[in-house]
C-alpha positions in Angstrom: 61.5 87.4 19.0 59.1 84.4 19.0 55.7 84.9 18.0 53.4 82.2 20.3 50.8 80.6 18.7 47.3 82.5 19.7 45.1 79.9 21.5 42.2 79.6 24.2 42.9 76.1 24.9 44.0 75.6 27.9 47.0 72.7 28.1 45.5 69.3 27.4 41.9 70.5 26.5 41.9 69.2 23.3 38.6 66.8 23.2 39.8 62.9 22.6 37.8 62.6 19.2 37.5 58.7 18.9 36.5 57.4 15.1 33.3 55.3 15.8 33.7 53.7 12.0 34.5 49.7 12.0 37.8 49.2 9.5 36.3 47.0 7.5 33.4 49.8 6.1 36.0 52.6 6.1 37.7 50.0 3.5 34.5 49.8 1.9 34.0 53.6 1.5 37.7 54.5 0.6 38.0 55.9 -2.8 34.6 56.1 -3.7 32.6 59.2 -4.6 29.1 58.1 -5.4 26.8 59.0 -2.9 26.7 56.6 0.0 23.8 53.7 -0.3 24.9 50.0 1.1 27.5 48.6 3.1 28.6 45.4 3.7 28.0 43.5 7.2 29.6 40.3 8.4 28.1 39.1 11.3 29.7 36.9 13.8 28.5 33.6 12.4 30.7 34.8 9.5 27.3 36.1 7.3 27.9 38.8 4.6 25.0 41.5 5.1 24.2 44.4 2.8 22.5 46.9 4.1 21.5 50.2 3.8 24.1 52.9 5.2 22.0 54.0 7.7 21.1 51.0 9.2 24.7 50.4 9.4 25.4 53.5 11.0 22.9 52.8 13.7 24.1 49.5 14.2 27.6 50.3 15.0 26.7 53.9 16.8 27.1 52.5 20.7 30.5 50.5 20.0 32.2 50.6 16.5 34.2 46.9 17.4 30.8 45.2 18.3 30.6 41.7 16.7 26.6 41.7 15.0 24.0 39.0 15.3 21.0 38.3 13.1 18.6 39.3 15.4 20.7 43.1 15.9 20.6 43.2 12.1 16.4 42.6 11.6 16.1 45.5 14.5 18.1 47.2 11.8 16.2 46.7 9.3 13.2 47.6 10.8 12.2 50.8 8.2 13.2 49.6 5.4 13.8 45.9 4.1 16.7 45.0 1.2 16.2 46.3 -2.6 16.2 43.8 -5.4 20.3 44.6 -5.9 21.1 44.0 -2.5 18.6 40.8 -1.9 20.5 39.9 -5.9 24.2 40.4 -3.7 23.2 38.1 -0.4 24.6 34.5 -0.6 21.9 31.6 0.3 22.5 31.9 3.7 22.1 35.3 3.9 18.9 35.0 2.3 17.1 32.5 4.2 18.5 34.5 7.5 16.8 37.8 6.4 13.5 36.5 4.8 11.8 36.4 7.8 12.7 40.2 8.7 9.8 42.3 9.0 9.7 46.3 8.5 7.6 48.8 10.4 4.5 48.0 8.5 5.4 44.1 9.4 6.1 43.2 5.8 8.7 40.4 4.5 10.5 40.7 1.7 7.8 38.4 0.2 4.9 40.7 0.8 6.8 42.4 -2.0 5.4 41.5 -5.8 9.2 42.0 -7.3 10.6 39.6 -4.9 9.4 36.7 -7.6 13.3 35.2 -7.9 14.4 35.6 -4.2 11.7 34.1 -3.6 11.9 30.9 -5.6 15.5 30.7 -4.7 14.7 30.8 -0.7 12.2 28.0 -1.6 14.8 26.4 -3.5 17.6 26.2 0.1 15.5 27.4 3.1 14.5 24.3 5.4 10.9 23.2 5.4 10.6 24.9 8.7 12.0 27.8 8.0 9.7 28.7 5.5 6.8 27.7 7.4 8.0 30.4 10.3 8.5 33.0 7.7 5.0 32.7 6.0 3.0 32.3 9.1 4.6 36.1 9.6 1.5 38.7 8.9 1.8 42.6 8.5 0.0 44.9 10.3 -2.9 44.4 8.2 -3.0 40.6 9.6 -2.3 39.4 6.1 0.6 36.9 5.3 3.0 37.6 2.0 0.8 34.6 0.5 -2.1 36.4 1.1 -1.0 40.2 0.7 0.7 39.9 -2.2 -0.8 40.1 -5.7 1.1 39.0 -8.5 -0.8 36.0 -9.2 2.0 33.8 -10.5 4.4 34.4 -7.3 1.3 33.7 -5.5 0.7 30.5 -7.2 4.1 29.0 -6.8 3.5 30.2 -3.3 0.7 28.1 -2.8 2.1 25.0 -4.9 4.9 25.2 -2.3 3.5 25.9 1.1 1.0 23.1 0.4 3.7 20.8 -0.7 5.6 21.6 2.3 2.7 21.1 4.5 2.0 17.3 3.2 5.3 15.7 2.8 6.1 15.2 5.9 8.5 17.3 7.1 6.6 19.1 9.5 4.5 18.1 12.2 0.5 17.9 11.9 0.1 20.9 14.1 2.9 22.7 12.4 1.3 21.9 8.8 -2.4 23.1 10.1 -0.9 26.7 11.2 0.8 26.9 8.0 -2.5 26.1 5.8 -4.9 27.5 7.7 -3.0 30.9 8.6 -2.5 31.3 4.8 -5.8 30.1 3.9 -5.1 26.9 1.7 -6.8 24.5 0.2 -9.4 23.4 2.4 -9.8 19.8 1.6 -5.8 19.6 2.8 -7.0 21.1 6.2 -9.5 18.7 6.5 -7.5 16.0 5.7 -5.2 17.2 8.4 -7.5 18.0 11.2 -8.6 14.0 10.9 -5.7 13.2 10.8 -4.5 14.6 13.7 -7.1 12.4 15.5 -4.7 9.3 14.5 -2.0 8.5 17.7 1.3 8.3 16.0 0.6 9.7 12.4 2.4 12.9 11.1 1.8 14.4 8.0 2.9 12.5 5.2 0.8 12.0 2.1 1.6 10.2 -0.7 2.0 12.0 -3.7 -1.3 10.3 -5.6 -3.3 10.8 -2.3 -2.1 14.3 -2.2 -3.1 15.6 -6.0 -6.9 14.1 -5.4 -7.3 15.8 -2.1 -6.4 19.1 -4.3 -8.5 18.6 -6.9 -11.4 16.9 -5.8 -14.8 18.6 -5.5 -16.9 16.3 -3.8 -14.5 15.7 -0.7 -13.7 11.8 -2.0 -10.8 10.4 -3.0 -9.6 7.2 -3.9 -6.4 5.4 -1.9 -3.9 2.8 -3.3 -2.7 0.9 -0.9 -0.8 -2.5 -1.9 -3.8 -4.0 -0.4 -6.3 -3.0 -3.1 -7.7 0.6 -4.0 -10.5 2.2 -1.7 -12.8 4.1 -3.7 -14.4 7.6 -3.2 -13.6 7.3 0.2 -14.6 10.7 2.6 -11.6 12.8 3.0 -11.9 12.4 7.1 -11.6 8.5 6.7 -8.4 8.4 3.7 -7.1 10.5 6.5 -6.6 7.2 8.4 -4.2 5.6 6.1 -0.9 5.8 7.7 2.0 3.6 8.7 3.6 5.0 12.3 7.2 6.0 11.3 7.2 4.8 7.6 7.5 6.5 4.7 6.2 3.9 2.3 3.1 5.3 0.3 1.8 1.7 -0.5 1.2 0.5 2.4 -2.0 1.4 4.9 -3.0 0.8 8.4 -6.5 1.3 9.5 -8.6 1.4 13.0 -10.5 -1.3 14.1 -13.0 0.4 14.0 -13.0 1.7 10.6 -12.4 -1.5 9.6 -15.3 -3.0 10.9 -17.8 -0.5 11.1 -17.6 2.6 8.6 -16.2 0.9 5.6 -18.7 1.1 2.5 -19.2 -2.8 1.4 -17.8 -2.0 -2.4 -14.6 -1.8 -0.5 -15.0 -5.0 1.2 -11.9 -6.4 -1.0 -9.3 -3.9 -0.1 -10.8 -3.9 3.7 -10.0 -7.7 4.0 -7.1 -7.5 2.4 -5.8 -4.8 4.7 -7.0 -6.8 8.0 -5.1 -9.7 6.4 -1.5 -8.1 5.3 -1.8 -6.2 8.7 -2.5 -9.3 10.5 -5.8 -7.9 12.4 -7.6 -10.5 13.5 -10.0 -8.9 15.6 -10.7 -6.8 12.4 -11.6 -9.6 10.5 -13.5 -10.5 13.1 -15.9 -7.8 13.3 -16.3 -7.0 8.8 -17.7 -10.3 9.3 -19.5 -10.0 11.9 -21.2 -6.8 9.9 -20.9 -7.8 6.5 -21.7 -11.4 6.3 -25.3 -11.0 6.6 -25.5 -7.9 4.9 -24.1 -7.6 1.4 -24.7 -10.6 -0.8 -20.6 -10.2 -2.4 -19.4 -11.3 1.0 -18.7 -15.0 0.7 -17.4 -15.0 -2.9 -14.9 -11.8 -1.4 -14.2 -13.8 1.8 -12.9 -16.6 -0.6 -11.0 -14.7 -2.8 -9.2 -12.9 -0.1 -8.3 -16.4 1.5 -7.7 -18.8 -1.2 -7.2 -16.3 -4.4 -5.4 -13.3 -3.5 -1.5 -12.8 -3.8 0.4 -14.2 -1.6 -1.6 -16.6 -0.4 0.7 -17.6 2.2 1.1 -14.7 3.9 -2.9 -14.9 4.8 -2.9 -18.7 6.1 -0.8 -17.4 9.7 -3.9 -15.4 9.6 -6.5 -17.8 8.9 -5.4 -20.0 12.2 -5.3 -17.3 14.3 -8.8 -16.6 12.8 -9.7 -20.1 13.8 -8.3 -20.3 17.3 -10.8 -17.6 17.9 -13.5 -20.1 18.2 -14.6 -19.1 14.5 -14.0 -22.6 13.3 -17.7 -23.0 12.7 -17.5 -19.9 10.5 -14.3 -21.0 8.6 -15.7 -24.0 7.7 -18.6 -21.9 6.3 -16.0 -20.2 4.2 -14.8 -23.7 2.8 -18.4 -25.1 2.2 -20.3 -21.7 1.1 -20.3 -21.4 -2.6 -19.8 -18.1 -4.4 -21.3 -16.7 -7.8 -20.2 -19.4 -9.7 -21.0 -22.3 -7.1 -17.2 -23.1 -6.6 -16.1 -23.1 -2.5 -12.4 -22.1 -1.5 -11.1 -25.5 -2.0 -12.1 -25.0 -6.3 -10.1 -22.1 -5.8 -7.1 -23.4 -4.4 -6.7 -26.5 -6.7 -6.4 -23.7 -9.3 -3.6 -22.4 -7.6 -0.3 -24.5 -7.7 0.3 -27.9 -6.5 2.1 -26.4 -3.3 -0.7 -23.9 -2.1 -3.5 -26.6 -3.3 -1.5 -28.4 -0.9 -1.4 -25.8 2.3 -4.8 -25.5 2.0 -5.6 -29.0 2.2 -2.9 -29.5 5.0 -4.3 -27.0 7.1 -8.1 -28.0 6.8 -6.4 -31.4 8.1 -5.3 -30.3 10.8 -8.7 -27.9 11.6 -11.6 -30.4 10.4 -13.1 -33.8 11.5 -13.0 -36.4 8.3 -16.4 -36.3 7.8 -15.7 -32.0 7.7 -13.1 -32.4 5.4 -14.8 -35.1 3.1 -17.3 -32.5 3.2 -15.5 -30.1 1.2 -13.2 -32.4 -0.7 -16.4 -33.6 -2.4 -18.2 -30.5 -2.7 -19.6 -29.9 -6.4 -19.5 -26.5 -8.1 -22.6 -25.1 -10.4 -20.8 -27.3 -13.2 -21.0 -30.4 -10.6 -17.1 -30.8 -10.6 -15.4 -31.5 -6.8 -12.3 -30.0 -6.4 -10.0 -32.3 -7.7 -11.3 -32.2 -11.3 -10.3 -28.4 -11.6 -7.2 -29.9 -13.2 -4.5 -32.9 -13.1 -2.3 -31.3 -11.4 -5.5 -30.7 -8.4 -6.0 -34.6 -8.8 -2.8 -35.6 -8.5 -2.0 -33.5 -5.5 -5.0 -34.6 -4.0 -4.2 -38.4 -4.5 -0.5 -37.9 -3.0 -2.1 -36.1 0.0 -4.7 -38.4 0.6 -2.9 -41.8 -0.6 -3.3 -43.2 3.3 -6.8 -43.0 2.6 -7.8 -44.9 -1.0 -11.5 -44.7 0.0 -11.8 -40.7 -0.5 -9.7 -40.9 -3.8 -12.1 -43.6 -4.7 -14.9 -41.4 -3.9 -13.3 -38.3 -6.0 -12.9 -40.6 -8.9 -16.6 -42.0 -8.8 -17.9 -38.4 -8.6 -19.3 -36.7 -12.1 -19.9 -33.4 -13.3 -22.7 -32.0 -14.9 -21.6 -33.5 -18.4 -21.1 -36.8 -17.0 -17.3 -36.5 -17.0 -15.2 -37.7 -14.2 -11.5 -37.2 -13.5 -10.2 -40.1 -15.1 -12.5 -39.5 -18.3 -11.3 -35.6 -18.3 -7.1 -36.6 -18.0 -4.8 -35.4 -20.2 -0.9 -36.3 -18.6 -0.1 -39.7 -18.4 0.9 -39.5 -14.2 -2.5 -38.8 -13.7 -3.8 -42.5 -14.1 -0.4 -43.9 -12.9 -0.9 -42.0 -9.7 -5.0 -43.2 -9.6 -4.0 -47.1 -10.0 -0.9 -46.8 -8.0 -2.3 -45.8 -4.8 -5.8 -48.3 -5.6 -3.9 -50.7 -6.1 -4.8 -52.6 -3.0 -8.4 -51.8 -3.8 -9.2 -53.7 -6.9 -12.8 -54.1 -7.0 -12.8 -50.1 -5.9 -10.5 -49.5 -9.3 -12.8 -52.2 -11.1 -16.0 -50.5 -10.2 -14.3 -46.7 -11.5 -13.3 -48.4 -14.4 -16.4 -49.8 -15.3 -18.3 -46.8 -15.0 -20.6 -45.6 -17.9 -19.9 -42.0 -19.2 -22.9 -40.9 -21.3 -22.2 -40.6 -24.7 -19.1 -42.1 -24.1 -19.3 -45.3 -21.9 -16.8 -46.1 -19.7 -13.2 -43.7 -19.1 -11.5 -46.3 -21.6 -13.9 -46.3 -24.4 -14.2 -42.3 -24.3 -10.1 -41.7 -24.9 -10.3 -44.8 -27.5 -12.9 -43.0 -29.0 -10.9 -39.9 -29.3 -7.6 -41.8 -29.8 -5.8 -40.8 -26.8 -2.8 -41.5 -26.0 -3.5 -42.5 -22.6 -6.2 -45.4 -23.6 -3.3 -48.1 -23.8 -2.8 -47.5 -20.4 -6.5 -48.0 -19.1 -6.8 -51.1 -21.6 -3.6 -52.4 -19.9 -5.0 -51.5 -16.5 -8.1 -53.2 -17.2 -6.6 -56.2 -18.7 -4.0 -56.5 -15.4 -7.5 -56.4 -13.2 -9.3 -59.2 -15.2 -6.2 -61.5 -15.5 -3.9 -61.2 -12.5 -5.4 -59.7 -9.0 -7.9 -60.8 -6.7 -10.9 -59.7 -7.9 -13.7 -61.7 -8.1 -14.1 -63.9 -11.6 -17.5 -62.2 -12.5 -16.6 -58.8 -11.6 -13.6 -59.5 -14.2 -16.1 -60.4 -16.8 -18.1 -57.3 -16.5 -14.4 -55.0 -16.7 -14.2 -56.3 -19.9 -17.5 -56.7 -20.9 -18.2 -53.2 -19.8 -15.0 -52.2 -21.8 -15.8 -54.2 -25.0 -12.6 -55.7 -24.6 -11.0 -59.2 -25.7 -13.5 -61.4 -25.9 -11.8 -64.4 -25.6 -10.3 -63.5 -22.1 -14.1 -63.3 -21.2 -15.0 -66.5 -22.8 -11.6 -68.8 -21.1 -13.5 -66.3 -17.4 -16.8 -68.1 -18.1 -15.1 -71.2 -18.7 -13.2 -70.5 -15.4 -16.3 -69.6 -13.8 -18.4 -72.8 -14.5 -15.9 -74.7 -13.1 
């Protein structure tokens, strides 16, 4: 007898009960007997997710082989964001994924005041831009995690970072402003920003000295160094102009024309001209002197060191003739005959520079100025009466090379006397000095004879003053003089007087007067 099996199912009725539990969380939950909390979630990128059971379940409900993204997983986590364990678990990619996730109050996991070291390690990996999308993010309550969350050290290092962020470049000017001004930053940085947003082709790149004053100051000035010269207590809205289109090198500025010319306070006037120099602006220079030449009493004495002082000089005399083919030569040659505070013009200046940019600087007045212009300032006298060529030797001697097709002006130079009564010759101190002087005269004999005989007080003529002070150069003038009275054609009486005027040999005087009677 068989006993059949008592059933109401009819053949093949069975439901088809299909598992809707993804292999790779059943091997998760095998084994275990602690009550079910987090599972692990690899999305198709190949991120490694924790999250809450729940969430997982929900995720996988519809189709159990379904291959996750990021944005599937934030409309999971939508009630509830990570714990400190699980946020401890997720690798950095992970992290900088998920920290933008909002829950149903519209929180981020940096709204949160425990979230301290997730948070300094997002800041550590995330991009720049990333982190400016996530804390732009508000809750429902309109407030950003910056703003929302008070432990005041997180938020600290939150500000310290979203502000560095917003100034180094990294982010574009409009993408910097919604950063500070949706989490209410330092104002002074917004400022800064909103000018210079004005600027075609700046972005938002601040040097790091720039960037500390704008933090700090409390008068809305700061000072910029710029290889140029510093600009001091300068409006935030104007340092907001110092940029360099697609560069990243803090010491360098460019400024407007307009700025240039027209807003700049005058106790910048150095670093102004300098910057409209390096930067080639001609039509800059043009206009701060149109303004400031009548204006602020400085101006000439800056206008010549910027020219003929600063460093390099060479790189401002392409300038200077583009200046010039302006039709500003009248002007230039104001610069060259205008004295500053201490009487000197720009030619002083330049013979205190070396031989070779003494030399530029007389080369290109050459080519520029008339004779009679360039005599002009060759000559010109300083408050201590010296010309240009007794600034030193070395000035001299250049001076005499350049001009040695011209023995007339040298002559002139060595006639002229300073306040004290010096002259060159009287003031030398290198043998070459004379040398040079009697080699180019030397066709010029009564010119060298008249120099030679020309009374120094206290000291009488250049030979008597080193013999008096036992130079080592007085042989040489005695020798000079004696070659003059004895062997070239000057004139038997004006020999007499050389030597007379020298109290020299008085027997060479005596056989002259013998000469001369005869």
């Amino acid at each position: 007898m068989h006993i059949l099996p008592i059933t109401s199912a009819k053949p093949h009725s069975r439901p088809n009960f299909q598992a809707r539990v993804p292999k790779p969380l059943v091997k998760q939950m095998l084994g275990k007997t602690d009550a079910l909390a987090n599972l692990e979630i690899k999305t198709a990128k190949g991120l490694l997710f924790t999250v809450p059971a729940a969430v997982a379940a929900k995720l996988y409900a519809k189709d159990p082989s379904a291959e996750l993204d990021e944005k599937q997983l934030e409309e999971g986590y939508v009630k509830t964001l990570p714990s400190q364990e699980e946020l401890a678990k997720m690798d950095n990619d992970v992290l900088v994924t998920i920290a933008g996730f909002q829950d149903e109050e519209g929180k981020t996991i940096f709204h949160l005041e425990e979230n301290m070291e997730p948070m300094r390690r997002f800041f550590d990996v995330a991009p720049d831009r990333v982190i400016a999308k996530t804390f732009i993010k508000t809750d429902n309550n309109n407030n950003t995690a910056y703003i929302a969350n008070k432990n005041e050290k997180m938020q600290a290092e939150m500000a310290n970072h979203l502000q560095f962020i917003a100034g180094n470049g990294s982010l574009s000017i409009e993408e910097s402003l919604e950063l500070l001004k949706t989490n209410q930053l330092n104002k002074n940085l917004i400022d800064f920003m909103e000018a210079r947003k004005t600027k075609k082709g700046a972005d938002s790149f601040i040097n790091s000295r720039l960037y500390e004053q704008i933090l700090k100051t409390e008068n809305d000035k700061v000072d910029v160094e710029t290889e140029d010269g510093v600009y001091s207590q300068l409006p935030i809205e104007d340092a907001a102009k110092f940029f360099v289109e697609n560069k990243r090198n803090s010491a360098v500025a460019d400024l407007d024309a307009e700025y240039l010319a027209n807003k700049a306070p005058a106790k910048n006037l150095t670093a102004l001209l300098n910057s409209a120099f390096s930067s080639e602006r001609v039509d800059c220079i043009d206009d701060i002197c149109k303004k400031w030449e009548s204006k602020d009493h400085q101006f000439i004495d800056i206008m010549i060191s910027i020219i003929d002082v600063s460093t390099p000089k060479a790189a401002h005399m392409g300038v200077i003739r583009d200046y010039i083919q302006m039709e500003n030569i009248d002007k230039f040659k104001d610069f060259y005959t205008k004295p500053d505070k201490y009487g000197r013009g720009l030619m002083h200046h330049a013979a205190l520079r070396s031989p070779e940019e003494f030399e530029e600087s007389i080369l290109l007045l050459d080519q520029l100025f008339s004779y009679d212009d360039l005599d002009e300032v060759m000559l010109m006298h300083d408050k201590k009466g010296k010309i240009p060529a007794q600034m030193s030797d070395n000035a001299a001697i250049t001076a005499f090379e350049y001009f040695k097709a011209r023995p007339e002006l040298i002559a002139e130079m060595l006639l002229s006397k300073d306040n004290q009564d010096g002259s060159i010759l009287q003031n030398a101190s290198t043998v070459r000095l004379p040398e040079t002087a009697f080699r180019i005269l030397q066709t010029e004999p009564e010119k060298l004879a008249e120099i030679l005989s020309m009374n120094h007080e206290d000291y009488g003529t250049v030979y008597l003053a080193h013999a008096m002070q036992n130079s080592h150069l007085a042989p040489i003038f005695e020798d000079k003089i004696v070659e003059l009275a004895t062997d070239s054609d000057l004139p038997v009486e004006q020999s007499i007087k050389l030597l007379e005027a020298n109290n020299l040999h008085p027997q060479i005087v005596e056989f002259l007067q013998m000469q001369n009677k005869n």
